[in-house]
N, C-alpha and C positions, 0 to 999 in steps of 0.2 A: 761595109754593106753597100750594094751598088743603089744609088738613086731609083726608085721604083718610076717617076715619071717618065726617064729615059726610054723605055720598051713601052709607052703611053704617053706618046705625046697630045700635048692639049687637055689634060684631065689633072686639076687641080689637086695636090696632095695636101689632105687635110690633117690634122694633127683634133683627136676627139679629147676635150677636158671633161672625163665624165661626171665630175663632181662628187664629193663627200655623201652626199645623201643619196645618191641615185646610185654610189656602189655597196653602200652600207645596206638601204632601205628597199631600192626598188630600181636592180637592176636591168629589167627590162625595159625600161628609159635608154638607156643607153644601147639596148639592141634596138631599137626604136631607130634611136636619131643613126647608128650605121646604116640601116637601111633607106633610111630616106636621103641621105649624104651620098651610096654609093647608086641608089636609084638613077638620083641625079646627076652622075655622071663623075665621081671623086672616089678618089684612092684615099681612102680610110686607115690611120693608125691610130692607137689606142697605147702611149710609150707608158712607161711608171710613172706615175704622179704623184703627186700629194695634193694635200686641202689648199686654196690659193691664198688662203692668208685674210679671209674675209670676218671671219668669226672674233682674231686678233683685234684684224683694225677697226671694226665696229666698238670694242670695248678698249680701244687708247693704246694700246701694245703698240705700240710700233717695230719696237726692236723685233717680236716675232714674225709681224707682219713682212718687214724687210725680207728674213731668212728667208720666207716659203716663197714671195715673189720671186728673191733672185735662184731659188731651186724652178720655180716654174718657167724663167725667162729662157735658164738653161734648159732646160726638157723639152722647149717646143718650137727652139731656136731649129730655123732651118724648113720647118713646114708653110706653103702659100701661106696657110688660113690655121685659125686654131675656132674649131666651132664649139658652145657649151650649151645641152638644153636646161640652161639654168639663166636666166637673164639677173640676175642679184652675184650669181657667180663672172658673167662676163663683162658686168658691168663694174667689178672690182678691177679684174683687169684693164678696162679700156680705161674708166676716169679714175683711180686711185692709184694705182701704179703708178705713174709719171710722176702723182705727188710725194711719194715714198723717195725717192730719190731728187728732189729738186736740189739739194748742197753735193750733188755727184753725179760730175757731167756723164761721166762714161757710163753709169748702172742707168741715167736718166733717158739715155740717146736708147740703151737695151729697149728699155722699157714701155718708152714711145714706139719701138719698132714693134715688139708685142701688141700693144693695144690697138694698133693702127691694123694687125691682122686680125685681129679678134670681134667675133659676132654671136650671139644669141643665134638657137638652130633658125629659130625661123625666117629671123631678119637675114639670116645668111640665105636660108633660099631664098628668099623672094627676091633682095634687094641686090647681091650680089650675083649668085645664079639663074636669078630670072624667073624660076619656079613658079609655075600660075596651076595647076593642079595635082594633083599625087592620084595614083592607083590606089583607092580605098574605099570600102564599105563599110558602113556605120548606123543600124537600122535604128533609130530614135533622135529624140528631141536632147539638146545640150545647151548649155550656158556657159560661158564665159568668165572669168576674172581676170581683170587685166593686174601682173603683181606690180608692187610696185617701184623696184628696179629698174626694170624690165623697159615698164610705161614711160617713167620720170629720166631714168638716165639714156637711156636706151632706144627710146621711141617706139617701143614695139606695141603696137596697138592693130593697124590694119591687117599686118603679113598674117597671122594666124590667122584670122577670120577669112582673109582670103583665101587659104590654103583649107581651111575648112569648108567651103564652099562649094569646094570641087570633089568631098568625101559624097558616095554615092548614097542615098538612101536618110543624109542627116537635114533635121533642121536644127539651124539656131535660133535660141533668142534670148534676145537681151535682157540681162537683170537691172533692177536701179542700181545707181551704183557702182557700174562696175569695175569703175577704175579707182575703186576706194578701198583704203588699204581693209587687210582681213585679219590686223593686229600680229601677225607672228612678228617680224622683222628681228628675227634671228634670237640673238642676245637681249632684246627686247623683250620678249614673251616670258622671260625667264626673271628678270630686274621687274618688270612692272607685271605683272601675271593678271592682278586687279585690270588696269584698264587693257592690256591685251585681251580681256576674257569681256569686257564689256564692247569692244569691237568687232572681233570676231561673231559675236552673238548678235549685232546689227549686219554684219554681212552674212552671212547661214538665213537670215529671215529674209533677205535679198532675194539671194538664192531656191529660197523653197516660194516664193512670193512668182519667182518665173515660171514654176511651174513647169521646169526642164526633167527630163528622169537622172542624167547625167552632167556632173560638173568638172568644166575641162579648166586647165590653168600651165601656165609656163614653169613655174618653179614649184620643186616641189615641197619645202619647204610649207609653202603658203597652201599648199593642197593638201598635207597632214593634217595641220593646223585646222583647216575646214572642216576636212574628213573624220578628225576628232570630234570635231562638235557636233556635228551632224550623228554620228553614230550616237556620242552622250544623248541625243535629245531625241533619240528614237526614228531620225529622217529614212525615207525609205529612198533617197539617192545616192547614187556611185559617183566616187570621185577618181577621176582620171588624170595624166598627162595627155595634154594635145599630140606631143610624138605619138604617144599608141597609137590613137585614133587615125592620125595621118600617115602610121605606118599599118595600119590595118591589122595592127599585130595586140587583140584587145582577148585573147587566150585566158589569160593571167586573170584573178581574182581582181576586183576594184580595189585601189587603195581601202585599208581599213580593215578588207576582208582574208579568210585564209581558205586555203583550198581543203575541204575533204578528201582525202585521197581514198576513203572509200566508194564515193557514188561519186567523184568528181564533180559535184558543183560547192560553191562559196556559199560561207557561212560565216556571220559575224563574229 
């Protein structure tokens, strides 16, 4: 297959890791971040994947953890950049990867070459690409969660909110809080359910406490998790990914919700 950059010179080829939850759950994430990737100016590919091995190495597995890195090393070996709207997902690859391999120079040397291309969507536009606003409207008020991935390995705190800034018609505002965890962390929510459920249940009063209609977040893992609770406790807020909203592409029922396909509107 001939190099697609070749007939497009100057446009970065991106390699999308659409993640486990966002092709299981909520694929429109992932036509999200294509669009706002090829907006700005990138050659989009979406190869076969698998899950990267985060789930594993959260819970001590190593040995599987190894397998699915080095399936993913090979799948995405060859693209500039590999973007993920999952910052817990890209942040397996940038900081755990390289440890998965430290007693093996050559899968190590891979590995580093992966993490070194690898970014969360947003910190890719903003921080790579340059991205200062997107084509988008969003008539209401939102809040924020920073995950914490994302926040802690990742640094992604500013880029969304910048890039949310430039959505037409939105305001944001800040919850207490917001870069404190929302209890899922994966494998967590599952082993301790107890104190994940007494976390999450300080972050949702956060959240309803901002008095936003809508709750935007990076991963969605963390935005189920919310949007669970919030539905259990009756909240009358929508929980989104920030790609929708920055791709303008907010069609789709709110997390949580399922579409009527008789009158076309969302229902719990």
């Amino acid at each position: 297959m001939s190099d697609p950059t070749s007939a497009r010179p100057g446009k970065p080829r991106v390699g999308l890791f659409v993640t486990c939850l966002v092709d299981l759950m909520r694929p429109s994430v992932g036509f999200a971040a294509v669009k706002l990737l090829e907006d700005a100016g990138c050659i989009v590919e979406v190869p076969v994947q698998t899950c990267c091995g985060q789930p594993a190495y959260n819970s001590g597995d190593r040995g599987t953890s190894k397998d699915l890195a080095m399936r993913m090393i090979e799948t995405f070996q060859g693209f500039d950049y590999v973007v993920a709207p999952s910052g817990s997902c890209a942040g397996t690859i940038r900081k755990h990867y390289p440890e998965l391999f430290e007693d093996d120079p050559n899968w190590r040397a891979k590995a580093d070459a992966l993490a070194s291309r690898t970014y969360e969507l947003t910190s890719f536009l903003v921080d790579v690409l340059g991205v200062t606003q997107v084509d988008a409207s969003f008539d209401g008020t939102v809040t924020y969660h920073d995950s914490c991935s994302g926040l802690r390995e990742l640094h992604v705190k500013r880029q969304p909110r910048k890039l949310l800034a430039s959505v037409k018609g939105l305001t944001l505002v800040e919850m207490n809080d917001s870069d404190v965890c929302c209890g899922f962390g994966g494998t967590f929510a599952v082993k301790y359910s107890d104190i994940s459920g007494a976390i999450v249940d300080a972050k949702t009063k956060n959240v309803e406490a901002a008095q936003a209609a809508t709750l935007l977040a990076g991963d969605l893992g963390c935005l189920m998790n919310m949007a669970g609770k919030l539905s259990r406790d009756g909240k009358p807020i929508t929980v989104r990914h920030v790609a929708e909203v920055l791709a303008g592409m907010t069609d789709e029922p709110a997390i949580g919700l399922a579409r009527d396909t008789r009158n076309k509107t969302s229902q719990p």
